[in-house]
N, C-alpha and C positions, 0 to 999 in steps of 0.2 A: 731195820731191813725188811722190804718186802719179798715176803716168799710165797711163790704159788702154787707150791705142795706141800702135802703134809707130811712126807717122808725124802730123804733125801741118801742117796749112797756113798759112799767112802770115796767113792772118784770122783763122782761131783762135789763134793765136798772141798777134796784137795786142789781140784779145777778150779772151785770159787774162791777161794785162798790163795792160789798159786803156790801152796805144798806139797810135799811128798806125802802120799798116801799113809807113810810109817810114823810123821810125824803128828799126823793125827790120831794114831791110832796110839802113842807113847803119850800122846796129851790125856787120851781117853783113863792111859794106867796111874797118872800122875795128876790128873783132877777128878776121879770116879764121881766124885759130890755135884760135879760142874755138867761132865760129858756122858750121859747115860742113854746111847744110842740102843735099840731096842733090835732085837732079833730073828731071823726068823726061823725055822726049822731047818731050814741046811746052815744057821748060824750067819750069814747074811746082814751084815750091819744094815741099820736104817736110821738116820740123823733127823733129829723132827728141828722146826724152826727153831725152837728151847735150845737146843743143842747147837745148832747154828750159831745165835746171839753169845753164848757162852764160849764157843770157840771165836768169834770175833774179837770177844773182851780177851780172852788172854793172848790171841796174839797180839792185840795192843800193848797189852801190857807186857808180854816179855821181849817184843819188836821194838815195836816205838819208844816205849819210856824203858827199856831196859832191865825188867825187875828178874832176879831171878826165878826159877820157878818157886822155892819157897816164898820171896816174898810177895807172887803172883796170887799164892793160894791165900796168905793173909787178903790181899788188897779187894780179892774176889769177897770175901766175908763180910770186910768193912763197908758198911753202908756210907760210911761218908767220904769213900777214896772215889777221887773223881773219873768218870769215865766217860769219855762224848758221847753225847744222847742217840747220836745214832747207832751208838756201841751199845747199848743200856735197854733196847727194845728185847722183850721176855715173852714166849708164847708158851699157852699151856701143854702141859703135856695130853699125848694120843693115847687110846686104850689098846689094850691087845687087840681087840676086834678091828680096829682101824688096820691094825699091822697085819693079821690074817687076811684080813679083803683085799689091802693091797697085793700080797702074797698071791691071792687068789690072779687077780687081775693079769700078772705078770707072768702065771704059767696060762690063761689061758693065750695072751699077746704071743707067749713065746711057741705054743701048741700053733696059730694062725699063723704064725711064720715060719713055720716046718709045710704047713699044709701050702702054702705059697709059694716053696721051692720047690715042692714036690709035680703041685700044677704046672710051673713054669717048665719043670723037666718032661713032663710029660707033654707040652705044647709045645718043647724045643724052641725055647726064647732063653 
């Protein structure tokens, strides 16, 4: 899977799946080893591509081929349980500093568009 950021949120996530937001979030408590979305100071999930891939393979595996979640977390272990390659792409993990900057980035996006409404009101548009 090609992704073109390095962080990804709980909605997007569910968007790109086409699941419920909780059912990712029940994946996250039920594969910890697999889905270790990274956080930020208001707690704020953030899913790097790693996480991505790994949510891909288990919904394959508990969708498509059926497995339960026990024997999902086996099939996730086993190196020689098959999984389609497109399922099978692994990117490394981000450092904190990645997730801080992002952080960063997002209040100041979100500060420029307080300051945007505010022009707009004050130009009455």
């Amino acid at each position: 899977m090609a992704t073109d950021k390095m962080y990804y949120t709980i909605s997007e996530i569910a968007e790109m799946f086409n699941v419920n937001q909780s059912l990712i979030r029940f994946w996250e408590t039920e594969f910890p080893r697999f889905i270790k979305p990274k956080r930020n100071k208001r707690g704020v999930r953030y899913y790097t591509p790693n996480d991505i891939e790994n949510i891909r393979k288990i919904l394959y595996l508990v969708k498509e081929k059926k497995y339960t979640l026990k024997g999902a977390k086996a099939a996730l272990k086993d190196p020689d349980e098959i999984i389609p390659e497109e399922v099978q792409e692994v990117k490394p993990e981000p450092s904190q500093d990645e997730i801080i900057l992002l952080d960063n980035h997002r209040k100041v996006y979100n500060k420029l568009l307080e300051i945007r409404k505010i022009a707009q009101r004050l130009l009455g548009e």
